[in-house]
C-alpha positions as a Markdown table, in Angstrom:
| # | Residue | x | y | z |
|---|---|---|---|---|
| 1 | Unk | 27.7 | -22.8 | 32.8 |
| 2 | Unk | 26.2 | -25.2 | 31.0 |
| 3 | Unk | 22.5 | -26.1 | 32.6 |
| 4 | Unk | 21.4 | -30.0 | 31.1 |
| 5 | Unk | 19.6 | -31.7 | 33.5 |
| 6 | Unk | 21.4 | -34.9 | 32.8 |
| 7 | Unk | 22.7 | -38.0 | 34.7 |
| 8 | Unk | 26.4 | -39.0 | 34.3 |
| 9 | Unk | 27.4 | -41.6 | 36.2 |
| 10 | Unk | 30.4 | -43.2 | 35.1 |
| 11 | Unk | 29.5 | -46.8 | 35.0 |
| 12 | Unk | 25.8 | -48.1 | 36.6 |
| 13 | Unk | 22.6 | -46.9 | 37.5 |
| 14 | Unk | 20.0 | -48.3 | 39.1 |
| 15 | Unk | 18.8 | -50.1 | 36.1 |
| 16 | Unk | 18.7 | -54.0 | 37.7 |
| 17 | Unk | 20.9 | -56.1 | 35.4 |
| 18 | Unk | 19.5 | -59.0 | 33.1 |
| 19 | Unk | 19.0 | -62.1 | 35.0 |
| 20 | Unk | 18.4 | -65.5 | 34.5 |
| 21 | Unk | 16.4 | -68.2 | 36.2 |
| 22 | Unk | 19.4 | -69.6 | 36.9 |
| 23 | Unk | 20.2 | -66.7 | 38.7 |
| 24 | Unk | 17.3 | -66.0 | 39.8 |
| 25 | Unk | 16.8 | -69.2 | 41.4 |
| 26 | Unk | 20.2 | -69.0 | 43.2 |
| 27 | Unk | 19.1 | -65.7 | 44.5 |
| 28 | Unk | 22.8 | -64.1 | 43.6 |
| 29 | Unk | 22.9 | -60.7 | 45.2 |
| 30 | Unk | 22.7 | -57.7 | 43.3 |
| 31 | Unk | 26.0 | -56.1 | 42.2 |
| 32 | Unk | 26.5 | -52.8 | 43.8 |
| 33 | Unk | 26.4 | -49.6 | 41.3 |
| 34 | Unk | 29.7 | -47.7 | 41.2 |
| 35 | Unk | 29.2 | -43.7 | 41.0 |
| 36 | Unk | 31.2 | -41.0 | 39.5 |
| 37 | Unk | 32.3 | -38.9 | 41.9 |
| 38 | Unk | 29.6 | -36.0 | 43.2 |
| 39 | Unk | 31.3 | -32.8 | 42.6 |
| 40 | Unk | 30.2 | -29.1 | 43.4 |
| 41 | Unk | 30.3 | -25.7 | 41.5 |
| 42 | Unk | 29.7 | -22.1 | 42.3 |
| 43 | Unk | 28.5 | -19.2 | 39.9 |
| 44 | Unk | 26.6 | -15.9 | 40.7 |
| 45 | Unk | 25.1 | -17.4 | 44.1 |
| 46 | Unk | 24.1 | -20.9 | 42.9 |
| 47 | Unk | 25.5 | -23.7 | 44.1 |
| 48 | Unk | 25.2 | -26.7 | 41.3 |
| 49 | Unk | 25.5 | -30.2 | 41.8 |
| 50 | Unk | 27.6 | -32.5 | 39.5 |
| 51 | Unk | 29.0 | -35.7 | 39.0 |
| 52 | Unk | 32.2 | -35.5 | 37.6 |
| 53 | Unk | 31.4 | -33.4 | 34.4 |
| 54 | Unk | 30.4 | -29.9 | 33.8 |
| 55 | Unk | 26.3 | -31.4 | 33.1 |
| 56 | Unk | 24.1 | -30.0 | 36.3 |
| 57 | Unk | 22.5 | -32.4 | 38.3 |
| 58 | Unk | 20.7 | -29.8 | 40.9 |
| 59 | Unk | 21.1 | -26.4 | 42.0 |
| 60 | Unk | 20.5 | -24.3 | 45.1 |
| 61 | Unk | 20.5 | -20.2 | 45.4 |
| 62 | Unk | 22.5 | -20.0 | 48.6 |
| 63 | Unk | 20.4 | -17.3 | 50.2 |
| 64 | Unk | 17.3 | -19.2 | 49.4 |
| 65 | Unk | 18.4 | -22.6 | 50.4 |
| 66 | Unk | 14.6 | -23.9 | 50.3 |
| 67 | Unk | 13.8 | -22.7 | 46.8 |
| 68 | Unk | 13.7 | -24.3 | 43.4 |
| 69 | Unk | 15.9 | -22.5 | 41.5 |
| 70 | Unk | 15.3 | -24.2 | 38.0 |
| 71 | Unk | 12.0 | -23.8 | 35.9 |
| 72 | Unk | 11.9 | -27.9 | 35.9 |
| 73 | Unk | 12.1 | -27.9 | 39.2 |
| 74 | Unk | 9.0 | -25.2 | 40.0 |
| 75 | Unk | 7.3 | -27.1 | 37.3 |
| 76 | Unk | 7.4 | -30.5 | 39.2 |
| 77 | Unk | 5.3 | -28.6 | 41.3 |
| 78 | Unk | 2.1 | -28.3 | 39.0 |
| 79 | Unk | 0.5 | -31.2 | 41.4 |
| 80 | Unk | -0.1 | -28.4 | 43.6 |
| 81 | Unk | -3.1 | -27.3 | 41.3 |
| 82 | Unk | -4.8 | -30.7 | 41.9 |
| 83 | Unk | -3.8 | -31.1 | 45.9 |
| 84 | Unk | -3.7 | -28.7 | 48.3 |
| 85 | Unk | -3.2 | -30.6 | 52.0 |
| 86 | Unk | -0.8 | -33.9 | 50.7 |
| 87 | Unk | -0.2 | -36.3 | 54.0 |
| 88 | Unk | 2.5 | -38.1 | 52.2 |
| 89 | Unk | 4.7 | -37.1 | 49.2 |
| 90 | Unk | 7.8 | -39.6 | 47.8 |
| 91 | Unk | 10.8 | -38.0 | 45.7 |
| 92 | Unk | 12.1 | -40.2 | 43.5 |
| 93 | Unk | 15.3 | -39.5 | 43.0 |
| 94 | Unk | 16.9 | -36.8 | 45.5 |
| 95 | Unk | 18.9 | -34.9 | 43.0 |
| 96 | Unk | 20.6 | -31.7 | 45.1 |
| 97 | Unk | 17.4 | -32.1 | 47.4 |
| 98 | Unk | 15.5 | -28.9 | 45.6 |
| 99 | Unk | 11.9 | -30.9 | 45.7 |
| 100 | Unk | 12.5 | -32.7 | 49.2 |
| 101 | Unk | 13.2 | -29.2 | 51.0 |
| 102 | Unk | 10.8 | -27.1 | 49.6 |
| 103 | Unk | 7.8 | -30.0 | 50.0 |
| 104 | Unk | 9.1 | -30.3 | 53.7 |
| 105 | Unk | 9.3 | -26.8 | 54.5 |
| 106 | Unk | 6.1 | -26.0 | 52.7 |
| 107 | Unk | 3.6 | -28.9 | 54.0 |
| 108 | Unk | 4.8 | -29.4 | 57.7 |
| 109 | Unk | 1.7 | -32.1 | 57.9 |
| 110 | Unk | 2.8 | -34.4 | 55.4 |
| 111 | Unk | 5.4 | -37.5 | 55.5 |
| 112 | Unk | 8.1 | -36.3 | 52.5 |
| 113 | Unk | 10.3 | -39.6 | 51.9 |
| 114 | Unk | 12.9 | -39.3 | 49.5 |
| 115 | Unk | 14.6 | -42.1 | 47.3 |
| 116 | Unk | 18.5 | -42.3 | 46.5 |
| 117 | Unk | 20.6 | -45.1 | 45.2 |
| 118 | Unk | 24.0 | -43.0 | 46.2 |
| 119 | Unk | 24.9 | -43.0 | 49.5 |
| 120 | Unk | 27.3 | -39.8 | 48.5 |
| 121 | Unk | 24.4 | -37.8 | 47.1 |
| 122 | Unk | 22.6 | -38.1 | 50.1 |
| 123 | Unk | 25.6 | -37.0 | 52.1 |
| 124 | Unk | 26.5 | -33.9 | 50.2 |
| 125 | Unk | 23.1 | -32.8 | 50.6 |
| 126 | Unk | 22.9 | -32.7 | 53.9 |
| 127 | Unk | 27.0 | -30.9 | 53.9 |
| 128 | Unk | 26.4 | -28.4 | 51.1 |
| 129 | Unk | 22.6 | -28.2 | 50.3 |
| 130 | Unk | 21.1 | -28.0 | 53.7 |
| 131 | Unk | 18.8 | -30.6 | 53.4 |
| 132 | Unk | 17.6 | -31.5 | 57.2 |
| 133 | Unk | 17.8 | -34.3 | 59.3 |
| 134 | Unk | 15.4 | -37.1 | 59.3 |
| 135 | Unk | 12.7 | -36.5 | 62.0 |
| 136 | Unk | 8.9 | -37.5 | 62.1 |
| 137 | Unk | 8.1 | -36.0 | 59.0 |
| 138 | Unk | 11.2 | -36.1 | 56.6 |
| 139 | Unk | 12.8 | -39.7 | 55.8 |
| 140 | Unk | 15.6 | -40.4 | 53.5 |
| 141 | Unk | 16.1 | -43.6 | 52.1 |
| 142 | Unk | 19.2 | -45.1 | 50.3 |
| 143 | Unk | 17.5 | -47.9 | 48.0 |
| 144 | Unk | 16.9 | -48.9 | 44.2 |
| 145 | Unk | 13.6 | -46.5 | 43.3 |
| 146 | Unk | 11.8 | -49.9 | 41.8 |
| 147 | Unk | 12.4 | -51.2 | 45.0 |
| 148 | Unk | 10.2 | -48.7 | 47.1 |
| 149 | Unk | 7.7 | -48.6 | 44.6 |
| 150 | Unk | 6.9 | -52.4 | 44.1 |
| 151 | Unk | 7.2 | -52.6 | 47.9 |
| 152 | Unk | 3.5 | -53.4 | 48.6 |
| 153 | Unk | 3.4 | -51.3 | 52.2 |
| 154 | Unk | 3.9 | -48.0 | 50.1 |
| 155 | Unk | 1.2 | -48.9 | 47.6 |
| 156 | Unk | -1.9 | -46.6 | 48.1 |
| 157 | Unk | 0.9 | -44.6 | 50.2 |
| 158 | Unk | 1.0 | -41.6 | 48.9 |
| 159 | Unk | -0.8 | -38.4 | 47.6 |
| 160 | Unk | 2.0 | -37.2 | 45.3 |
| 161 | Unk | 5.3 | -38.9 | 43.3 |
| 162 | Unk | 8.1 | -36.7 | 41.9 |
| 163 | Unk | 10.0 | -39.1 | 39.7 |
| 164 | Unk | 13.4 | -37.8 | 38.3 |
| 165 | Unk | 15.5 | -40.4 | 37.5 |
| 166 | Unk | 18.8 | -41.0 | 34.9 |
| 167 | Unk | 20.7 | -43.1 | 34.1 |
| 168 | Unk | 24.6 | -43.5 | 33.4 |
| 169 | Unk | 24.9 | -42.5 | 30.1 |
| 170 | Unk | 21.9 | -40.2 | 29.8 |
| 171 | Unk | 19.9 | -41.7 | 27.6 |
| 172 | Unk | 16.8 | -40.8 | 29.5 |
| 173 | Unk | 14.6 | -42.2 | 32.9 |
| 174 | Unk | 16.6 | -45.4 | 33.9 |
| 175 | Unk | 13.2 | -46.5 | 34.9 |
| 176 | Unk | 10.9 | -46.2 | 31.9 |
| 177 | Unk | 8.9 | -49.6 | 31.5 |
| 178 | Unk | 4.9 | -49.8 | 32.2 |
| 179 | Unk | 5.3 | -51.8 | 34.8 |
| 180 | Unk | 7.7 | -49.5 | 36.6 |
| 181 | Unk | 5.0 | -47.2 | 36.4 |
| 182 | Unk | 2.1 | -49.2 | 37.2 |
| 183 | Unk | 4.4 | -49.7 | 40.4 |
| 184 | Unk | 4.1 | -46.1 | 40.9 |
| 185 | Unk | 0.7 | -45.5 | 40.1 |
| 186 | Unk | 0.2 | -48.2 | 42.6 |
| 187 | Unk | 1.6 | -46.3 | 45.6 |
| 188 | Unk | -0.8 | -43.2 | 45.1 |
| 189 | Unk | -3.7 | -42.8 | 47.0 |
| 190 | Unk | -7.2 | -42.2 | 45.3 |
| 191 | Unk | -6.8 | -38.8 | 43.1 |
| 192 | Unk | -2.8 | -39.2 | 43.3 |
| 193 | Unk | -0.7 | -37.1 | 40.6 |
| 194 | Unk | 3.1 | -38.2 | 39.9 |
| 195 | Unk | 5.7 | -35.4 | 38.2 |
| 196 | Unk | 8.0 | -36.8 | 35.7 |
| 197 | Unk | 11.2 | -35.0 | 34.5 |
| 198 | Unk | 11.7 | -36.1 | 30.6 |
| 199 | Unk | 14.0 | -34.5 | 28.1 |
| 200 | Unk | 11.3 | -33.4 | 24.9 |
| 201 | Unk | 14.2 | -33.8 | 22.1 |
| 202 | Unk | 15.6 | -37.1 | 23.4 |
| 203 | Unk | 14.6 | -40.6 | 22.0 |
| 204 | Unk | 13.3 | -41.5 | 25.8 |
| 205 | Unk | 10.8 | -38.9 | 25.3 |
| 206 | Unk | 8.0 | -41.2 | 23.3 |
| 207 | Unk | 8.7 | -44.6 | 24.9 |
| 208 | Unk | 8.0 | -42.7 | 28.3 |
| 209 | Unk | 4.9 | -41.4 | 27.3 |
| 210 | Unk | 3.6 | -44.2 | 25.8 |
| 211 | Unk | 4.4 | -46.1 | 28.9 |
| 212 | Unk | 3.1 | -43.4 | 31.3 |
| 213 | Unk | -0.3 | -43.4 | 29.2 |
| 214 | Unk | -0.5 | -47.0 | 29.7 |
| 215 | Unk | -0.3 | -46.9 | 33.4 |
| 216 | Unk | -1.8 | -44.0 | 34.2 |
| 217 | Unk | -5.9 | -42.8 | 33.6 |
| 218 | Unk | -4.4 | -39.1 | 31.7 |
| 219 | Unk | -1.1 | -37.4 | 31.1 |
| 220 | Unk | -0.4 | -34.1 | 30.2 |
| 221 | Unk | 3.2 | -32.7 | 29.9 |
| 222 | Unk | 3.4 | -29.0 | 30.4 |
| 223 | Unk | 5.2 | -27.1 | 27.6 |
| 224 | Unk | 9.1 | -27.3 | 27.1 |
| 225 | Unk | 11.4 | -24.9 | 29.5 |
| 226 | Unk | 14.4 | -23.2 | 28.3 |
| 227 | Unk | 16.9 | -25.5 | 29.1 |
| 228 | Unk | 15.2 | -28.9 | 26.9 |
| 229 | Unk | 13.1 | -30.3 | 29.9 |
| 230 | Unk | 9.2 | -31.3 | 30.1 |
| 231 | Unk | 7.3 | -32.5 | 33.1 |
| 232 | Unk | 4.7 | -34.7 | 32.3 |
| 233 | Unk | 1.6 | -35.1 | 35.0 |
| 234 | Unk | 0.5 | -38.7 | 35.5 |
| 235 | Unk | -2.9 | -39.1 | 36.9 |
| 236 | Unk | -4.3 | -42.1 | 38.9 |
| 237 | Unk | -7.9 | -40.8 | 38.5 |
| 238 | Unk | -9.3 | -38.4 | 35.7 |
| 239 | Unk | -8.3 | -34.4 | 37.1 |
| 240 | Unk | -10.8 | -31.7 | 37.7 |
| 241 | Unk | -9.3 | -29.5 | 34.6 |
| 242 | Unk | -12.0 | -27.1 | 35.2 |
| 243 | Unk | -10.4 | -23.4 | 34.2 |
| 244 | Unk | -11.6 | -21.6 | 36.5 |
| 245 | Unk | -10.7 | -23.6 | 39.8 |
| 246 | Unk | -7.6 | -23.8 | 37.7 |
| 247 | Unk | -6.8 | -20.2 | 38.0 |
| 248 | Unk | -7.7 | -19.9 | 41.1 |
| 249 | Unk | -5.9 | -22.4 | 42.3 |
| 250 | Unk | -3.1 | -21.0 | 41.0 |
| 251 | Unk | -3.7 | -17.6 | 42.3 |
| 252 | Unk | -3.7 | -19.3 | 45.8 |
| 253 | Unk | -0.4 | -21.0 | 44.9 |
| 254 | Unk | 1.4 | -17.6 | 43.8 |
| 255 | Unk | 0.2 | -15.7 | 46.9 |
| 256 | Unk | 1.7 | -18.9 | 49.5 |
| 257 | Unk | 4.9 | -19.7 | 47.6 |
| 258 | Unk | 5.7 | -17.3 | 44.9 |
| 259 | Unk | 6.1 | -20.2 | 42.7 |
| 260 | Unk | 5.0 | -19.6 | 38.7 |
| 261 | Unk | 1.5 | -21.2 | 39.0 |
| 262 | Unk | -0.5 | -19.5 | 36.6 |
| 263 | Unk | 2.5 | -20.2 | 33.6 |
| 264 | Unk | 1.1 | -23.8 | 34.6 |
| 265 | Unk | -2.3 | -23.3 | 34.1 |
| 266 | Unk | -1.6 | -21.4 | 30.9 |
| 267 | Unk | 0.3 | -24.2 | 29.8 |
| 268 | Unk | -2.3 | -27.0 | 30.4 |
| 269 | Unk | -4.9 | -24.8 | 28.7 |
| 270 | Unk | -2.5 | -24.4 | 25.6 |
| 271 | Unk | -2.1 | -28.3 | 25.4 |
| 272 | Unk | -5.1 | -28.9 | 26.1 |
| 273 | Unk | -6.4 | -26.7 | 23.2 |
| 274 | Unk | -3.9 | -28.3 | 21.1 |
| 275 | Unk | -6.2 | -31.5 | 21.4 |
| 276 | Unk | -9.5 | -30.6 | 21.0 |
């Protein structure tokens, strides 16, 4: 099994195509994005999400429907050191539903909305990946990602973003501008963090940084997992990177949710270190 956390859909992505002012001004609508097919795999428990190729998507141990099964996906987490009560989080991106479960099941107080251009991801997540049924504190929304976020009734919205978006051809985030994330830094409420999934050996890697840096007031991207991906933390306001409330922080973290806190913290401190 090959485990890339890569995007393959055949022929669009959410990426708006160029327009003119022609077009613009004749207000033509939007062509609608076509979508390999979503296609499903088993192998020693896990159920993986794919769309069309062998290239996973998501992943879900079937015993432990709720849990994030990949390292990237326990590492777009970290925001957890810097928030502990979130009343709103937005998943950008739904993916095999790993983040939107495990956020709804573990803050019952907060409003989780998640973002999906593909109507069929959404519905084989709630057929094969158990995500629930929207109630009063789970929403699942089938739009364009820029959409929600330049939407101005979700700006100042929301305590947490967890961005993971590809496009067609893999070539990294299909939304990677500064404006796109000035748009989301403009939906998170005062001391918001945002999660970013990036690929550390692809060409994307720099041009998202630089634009992440522009936007946001700090980013720091946690070290490299196994399988090529790094999480980069986007700050609206400068963090509290104080060690010790760092660890424990993370203690608390391990003890509620078994996720790998204190590799986070270790992984801050080593980039931080790096800098100074």
């Amino acid at each position: 099994m090959l485990i890339k956390r890569k995007s393959i859909e055949q022929a669009e992505s959410s990426r708006r195509p160029a327009s003119t002012p022609a077009d613009d001004a004749a207000s033509k609508p939007r062509r609608k994005p076509k979508f390999a097919p979503v296609t499903l795999s088993e192998q020693d428990g896990v159920r993986f999400l794919h769309f069309g190729t062998e290239w996973v998507q998501g992943a879900m141990r079937i015993r432990k429907p709720d849990w994030p099964e990949l390292e990237y996906a326990q590492q777009m987490m970290a925001w957890m050191l810097f928030i502990e009560q979130p009343r709103a989080i937005a998943q950008l991106g739904l993916g095999a539903a790993t983040l939107t479960k495990f956020c709804y099941r573990q803050f019952p107080q907060a409003l989780v909305t998640a973002v999906e251009l593909n109507p069929s991801v959404i519905a084989i997540c709630s057929s094969m990946f158990k995500l629930p049924p929207d109630d009063e504190h789970l929403q699942v929304l089938e739009m364009d990602a820029l959409d929600f976020v330049q939407d101005e009734a979700n700006h100042e919205a929301f305590d947490v973003l967890q961005c993971d978006l590809y496009d067609a051809t893999a070539r990294g985030p299909v939304l990677d501008t500064p404006e796109f994330y000035q748009a989301c830094n403009a939906c998170l409420a005062e001391n918001g963090v945002m999660t970013v999934n990036l690929f550390g050996d692809h060409p994307s890697y720099k041009k998202n940084i630089k634009a992440m840096r522009f936007a946001f007031e700090q980013v720091i991207c946690l070290p490299e997992v196994h399988d090529g991906n790094v999480v980069a933390l986007c700050f609206k306001n400068k963090p509290d990177l104080d060690p010790e409330r760092l660890a424990a922080r993370a203690a608390q973290i391990v003890a509620a949710t078994k996720l790998p806190a204190k590799s986070w913290v270790k992984g801050l401190q080593a980039v931080i270190a790096n800098k100074t």
